[in-house]
C-alpha positions in Angstrom: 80.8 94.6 91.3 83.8 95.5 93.2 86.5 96.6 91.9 89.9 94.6 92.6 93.9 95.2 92.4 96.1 92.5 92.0 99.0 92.2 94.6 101.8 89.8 95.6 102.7 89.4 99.2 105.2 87.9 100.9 104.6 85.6 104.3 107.0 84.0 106.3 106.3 80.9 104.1 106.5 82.2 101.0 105.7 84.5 97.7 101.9 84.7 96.6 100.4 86.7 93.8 96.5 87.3 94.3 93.4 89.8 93.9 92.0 92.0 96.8 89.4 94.6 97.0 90.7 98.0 95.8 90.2 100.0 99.1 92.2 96.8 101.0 94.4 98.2 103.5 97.7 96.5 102.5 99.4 97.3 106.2 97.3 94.0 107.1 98.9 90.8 108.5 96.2 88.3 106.9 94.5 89.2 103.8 92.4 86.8 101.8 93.6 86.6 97.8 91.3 85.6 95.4 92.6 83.5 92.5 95.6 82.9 94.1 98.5 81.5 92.9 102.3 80.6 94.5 105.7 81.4 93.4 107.6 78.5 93.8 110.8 79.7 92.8 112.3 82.5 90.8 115.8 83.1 88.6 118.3 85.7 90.1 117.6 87.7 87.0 113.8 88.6 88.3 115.7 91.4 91.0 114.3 89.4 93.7 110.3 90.1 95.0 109.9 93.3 94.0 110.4 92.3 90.2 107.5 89.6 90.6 105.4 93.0 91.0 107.2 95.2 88.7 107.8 93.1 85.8 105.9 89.6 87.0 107.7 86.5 86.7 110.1 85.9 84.0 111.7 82.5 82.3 112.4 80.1 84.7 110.3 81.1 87.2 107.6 78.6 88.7 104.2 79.9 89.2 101.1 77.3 90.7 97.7 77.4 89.5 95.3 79.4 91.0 93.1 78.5 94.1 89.6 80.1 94.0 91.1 82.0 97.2 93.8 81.6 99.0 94.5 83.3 102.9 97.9 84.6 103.8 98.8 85.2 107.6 102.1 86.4 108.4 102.4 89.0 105.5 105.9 90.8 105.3 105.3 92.5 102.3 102.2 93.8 99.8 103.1 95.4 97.0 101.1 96.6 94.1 101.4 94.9 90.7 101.9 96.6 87.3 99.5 95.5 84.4 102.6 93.7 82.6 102.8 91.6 86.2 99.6 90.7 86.1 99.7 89.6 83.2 102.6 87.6 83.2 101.0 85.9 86.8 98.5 84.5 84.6 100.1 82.9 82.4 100.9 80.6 85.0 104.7 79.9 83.9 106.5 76.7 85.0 110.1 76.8 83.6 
């Protein structure tokens, strides 16, 4: 089995939180995300995107359920997440 990271990207459509294979080259413009999920919105106290990978979403932030995979074009940003993001992704909030 492949080994995965978890990251959450940024499009020109929005915020998405999702696996890829470790050795993914994150300078991509598409990537394909397994389990995939949306934010759909996020409180000023999360320090904007980079705290949805730092920290993961926090109360009052909106996070879909996850798609069996999900493909993102237009990527502006891929960041790494911390374990404590990850697992904070899959809990799925919706505050």
């Amino acid at each position: 089995m492949q080994k995965e990271k978890a990251i959450v990207v940024t499009t020109e459509r929005g915020v998405f939180f999702g696996y890829v294979p470790e050795d993914t080259d994150l300078t991509n413009k598409i990537l394909r995300l397994t389990n995939g999920r949306m934010c759909v919105k996020w409180p000023a106290d999360q320090h904007g995107v980079v705290g949805l990978a730092a920290v993961g979403p926090i109360t009052g932030a909106r996070i879909s359920p996850a798609a069996p995979s999900l493909t993102v074009h237009s990527i502006t940003l891929a960041m790494e997440c911390s374990a404590e993001a990850v697992h904070l992704w899959e809990a799925e909030p919706w505050n």
